[in-house]
C-alpha positions, -999 to 999 in steps of 0.1 A, spaced: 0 0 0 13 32 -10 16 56 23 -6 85 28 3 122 18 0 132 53 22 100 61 46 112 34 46 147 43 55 135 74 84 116 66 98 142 44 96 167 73 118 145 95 142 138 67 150 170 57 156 176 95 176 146 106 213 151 88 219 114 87 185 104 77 175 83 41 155 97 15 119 95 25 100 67 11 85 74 -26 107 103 -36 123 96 -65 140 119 -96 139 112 -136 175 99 -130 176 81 -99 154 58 -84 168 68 -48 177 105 -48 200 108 -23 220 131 -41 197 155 -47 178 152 -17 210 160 6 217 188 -11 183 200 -8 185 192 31 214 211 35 201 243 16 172 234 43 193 238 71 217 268 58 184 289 57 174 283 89 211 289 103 210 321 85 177 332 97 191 325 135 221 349 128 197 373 120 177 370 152 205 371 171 231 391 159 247 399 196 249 363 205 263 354 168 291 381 178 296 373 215 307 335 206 319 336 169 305 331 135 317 296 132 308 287 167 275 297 163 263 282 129 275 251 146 253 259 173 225 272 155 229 233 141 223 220 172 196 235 182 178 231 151 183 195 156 174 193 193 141 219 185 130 215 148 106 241 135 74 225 146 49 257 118 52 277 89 54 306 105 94 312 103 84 344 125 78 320 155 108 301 153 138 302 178 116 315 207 133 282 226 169 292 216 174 313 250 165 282 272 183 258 248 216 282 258 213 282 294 214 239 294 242 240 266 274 226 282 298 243 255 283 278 266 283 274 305 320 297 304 297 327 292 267 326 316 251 357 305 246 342 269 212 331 275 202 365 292 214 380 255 195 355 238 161 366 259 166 401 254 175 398 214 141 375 216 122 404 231 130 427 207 120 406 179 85 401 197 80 434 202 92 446 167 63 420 154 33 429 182 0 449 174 3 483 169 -14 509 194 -15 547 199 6 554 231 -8 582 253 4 613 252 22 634 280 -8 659 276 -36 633 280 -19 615 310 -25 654 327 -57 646 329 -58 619 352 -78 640 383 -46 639 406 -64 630 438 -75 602 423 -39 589 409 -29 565 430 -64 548 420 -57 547 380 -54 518 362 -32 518 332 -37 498 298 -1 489 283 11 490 247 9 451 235 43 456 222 58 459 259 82 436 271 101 433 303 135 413 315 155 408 343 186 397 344 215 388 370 240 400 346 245 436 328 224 424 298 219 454 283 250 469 287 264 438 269 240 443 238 245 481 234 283 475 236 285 446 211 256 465 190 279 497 194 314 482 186 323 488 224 347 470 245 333 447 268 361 446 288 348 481 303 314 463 317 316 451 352 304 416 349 304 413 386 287 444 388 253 431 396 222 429 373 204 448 353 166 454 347 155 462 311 123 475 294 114 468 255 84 488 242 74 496 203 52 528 203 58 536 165 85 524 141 112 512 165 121 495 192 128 514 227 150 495 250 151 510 282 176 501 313 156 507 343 161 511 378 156 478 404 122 464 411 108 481 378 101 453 359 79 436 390 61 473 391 57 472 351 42 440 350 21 445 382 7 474 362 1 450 332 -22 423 351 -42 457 364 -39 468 397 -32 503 408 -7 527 404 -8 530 447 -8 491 451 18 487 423 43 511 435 37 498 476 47 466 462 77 477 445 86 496 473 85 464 497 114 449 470 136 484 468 131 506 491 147 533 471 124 529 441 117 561 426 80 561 410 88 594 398 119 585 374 101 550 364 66 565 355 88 593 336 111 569 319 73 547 308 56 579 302 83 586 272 88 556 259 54 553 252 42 523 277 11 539 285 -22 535 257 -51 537 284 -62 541 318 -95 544 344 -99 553 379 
């Protein structure tokens, strides 16, 4: 019995993603019954593109660990996490985790953190597109009434935080700098990703913003949100974050 086209397509899926695997039953060519020939080289070309489209997503971590060493990783993953739709926009989402478990990575432990925020940046480059706030219409939140508001956020908004100076490490590699002037031991650092028009604002923010960001997200108030990030810094400063959100466009909504 001849197999199914689901069967086949199938088979032809795991083929083209398994380096050692055999020509998928019933392919053949007008010159060879078994095509292996052809087929590899198809495979490969298979596997170059999606190598290539990993570079391009991650551009810091392609520089932070060498081109070589990276299509060789990029390999690796792709083997370990094959592209599972269509959608090529979706794919590598699970490259940051895949970093943080790599053994041949563990001597660069902020690798993964790079990974996430490159990730992020992507996402939010891609995400629905909504009319920030402006300064002007934010003044009309009744100020007695402030620490009652609840904010709606752009869908583009993305938060990470990170034990290691992630973002200082993308802008330097992004920037041609010299790593060797981060403090790696330096401590952490909190970052903010937000589209509210054409590009992509990446924002270092000060400690216990991100919890206070995404507290605002799930919708409770800007009084309950900033006692809570109080509790984890006591020198949080609503003032500077809701300044630092307030221009990068975080804002699209609000009641009270």
């Amino acid at each position: 019995m001849s197999p199914l086209p689901s069967d086949m397509e199938e088979s032809f899926a795991r083929s083209l993603l398994d380096q050692e695997g055999v020509v998928p039953d019933g392919l053949t060519s007008y010159s060879e019954p078994v095509p292996q020939t052809r087929f590899n080289i198809y495979r490969n070309n298979v596997h170059v593109s999606l190598i290539d489209m990993m570079a391009a997503k991650f551009p810091v971590v392609l520089k932070l660990v060498g081109e070589e060493f990276f299509r060789g990783l990029a390999r690796v993953y792709i083997r370990a996490e094959p592209p599972k739709s269509a959608l090529t926009l979706e794919y590598g989402a699970g490259f940051p985790g895949f970093l943080e478990d790599f053994e041949h990575v563990q001597d660069v432990p902020y690798l993964a953190d790079v990974a996430r925020l490159e990730w992020l940046r992507l996402e939010a480059y891609n995400a629905a597109d909504r009319e920030p706030l402006s300064p002007e219409e934010l003044a009309l939140i009744d100020h007695d009434r402030l620490g009652e508001t609840r904010f709606q956020l752009h869908p583009s908004l993305r938060t990470l935080r990170s034990d290691y100076p992630v973002m200082s490490i993308w802008e330097a590699n992004m920037q041609d700098g010299d790593l060797s002037e981060i403090d790696m031991a330096g401590g952490g650092e909190e970052v903010l990703i937000v589209r509210p028009g054409l590009d992509v604002e990446i924002l270092k923010m000060p400690s216990a913003s991100c919890d206070f960001v995404r507290d605002l997200g799930s919708g409770i108030s800007l009084h309950e949100a900033n006692a809570r990030a109080l509790d984890a810094n006591e020198g949080f400063d609503l003032q500077l974050v809701l300044s630092g959100l307030i221009r990068c466009g975080v804002f699209t909504g609000f009641s009270n």
